[in-house]
C-alpha positions as CSV (number, residue, x, y, z in Angstrom):
1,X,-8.3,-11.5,3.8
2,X,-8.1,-11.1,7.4
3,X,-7.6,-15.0,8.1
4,X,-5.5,-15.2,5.4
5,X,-2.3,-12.9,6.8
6,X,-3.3,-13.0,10.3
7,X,0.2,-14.6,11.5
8,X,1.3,-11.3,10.2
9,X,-0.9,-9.0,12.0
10,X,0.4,-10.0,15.1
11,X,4.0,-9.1,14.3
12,X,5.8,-7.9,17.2
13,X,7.9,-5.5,14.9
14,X,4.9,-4.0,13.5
15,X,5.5,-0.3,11.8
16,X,3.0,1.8,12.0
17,X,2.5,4.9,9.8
18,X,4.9,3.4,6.8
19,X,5.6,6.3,4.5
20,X,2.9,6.8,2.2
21,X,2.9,9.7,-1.4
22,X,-0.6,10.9,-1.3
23,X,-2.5,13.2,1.7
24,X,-4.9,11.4,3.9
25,X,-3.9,7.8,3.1
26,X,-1.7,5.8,5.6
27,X,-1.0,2.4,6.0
28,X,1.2,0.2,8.8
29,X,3.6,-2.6,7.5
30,X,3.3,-5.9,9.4
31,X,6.9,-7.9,8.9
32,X,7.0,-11.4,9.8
33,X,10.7,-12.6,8.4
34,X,11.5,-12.8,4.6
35,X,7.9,-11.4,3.9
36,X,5.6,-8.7,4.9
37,X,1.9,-7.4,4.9
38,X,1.1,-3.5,4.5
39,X,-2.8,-2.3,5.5
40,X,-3.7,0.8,4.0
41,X,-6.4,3.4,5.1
42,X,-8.1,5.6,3.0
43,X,-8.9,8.5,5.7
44,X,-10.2,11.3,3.5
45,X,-13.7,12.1,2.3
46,X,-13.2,11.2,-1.1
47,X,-11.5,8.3,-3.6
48,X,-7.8,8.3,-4.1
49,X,-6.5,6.9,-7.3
50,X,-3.5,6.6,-8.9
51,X,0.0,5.3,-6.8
52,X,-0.1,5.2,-3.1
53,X,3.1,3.9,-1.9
54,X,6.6,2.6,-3.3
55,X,7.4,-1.0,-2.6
56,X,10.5,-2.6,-4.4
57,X,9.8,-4.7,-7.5
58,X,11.0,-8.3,-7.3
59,X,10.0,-11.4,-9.3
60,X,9.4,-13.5,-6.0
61,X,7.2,-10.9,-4.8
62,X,3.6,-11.2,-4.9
63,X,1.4,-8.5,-4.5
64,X,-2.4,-8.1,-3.8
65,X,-4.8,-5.2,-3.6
66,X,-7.9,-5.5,-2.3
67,X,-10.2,-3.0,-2.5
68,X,-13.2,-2.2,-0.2
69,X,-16.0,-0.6,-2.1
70,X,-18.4,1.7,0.1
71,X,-21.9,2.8,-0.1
């Protein structure tokens, strides 16, 4: 995933700490210009489910999740 949007992860108008609806999970937006990338951390001691953020709906967009089991 990492090679995949890294142009985007060195964006020099990187936001860090986009706004996020649930406790303990953050994420930073990485713009680079029509599109974007946004990382998100899981930083509590348990699963979150259910909605994390609000992004606009488009039919251009594309949208990915990628999720990191642990053990």
């Amino acid at each position: 995933m990492e090679r995949a949007v890294a142009p985007f992860l060195v964006s020099k108008d990187w936001e860090p700490m986009s706004p996020m609806l649930g406790y303990g999970v953050y994420a930073s937006r990485w713009p680079q210009g029509a599109e974007a990338v946004s990382t998100i951390v899981n930083r509590n001691e348990y699963d979150v489910d259910g909605d994390q953020m609000e992004v606009p709906a488009a039919a251009s967009f594309r949208y990915f999740d990628r999720t990191m089991a642990s053990n």
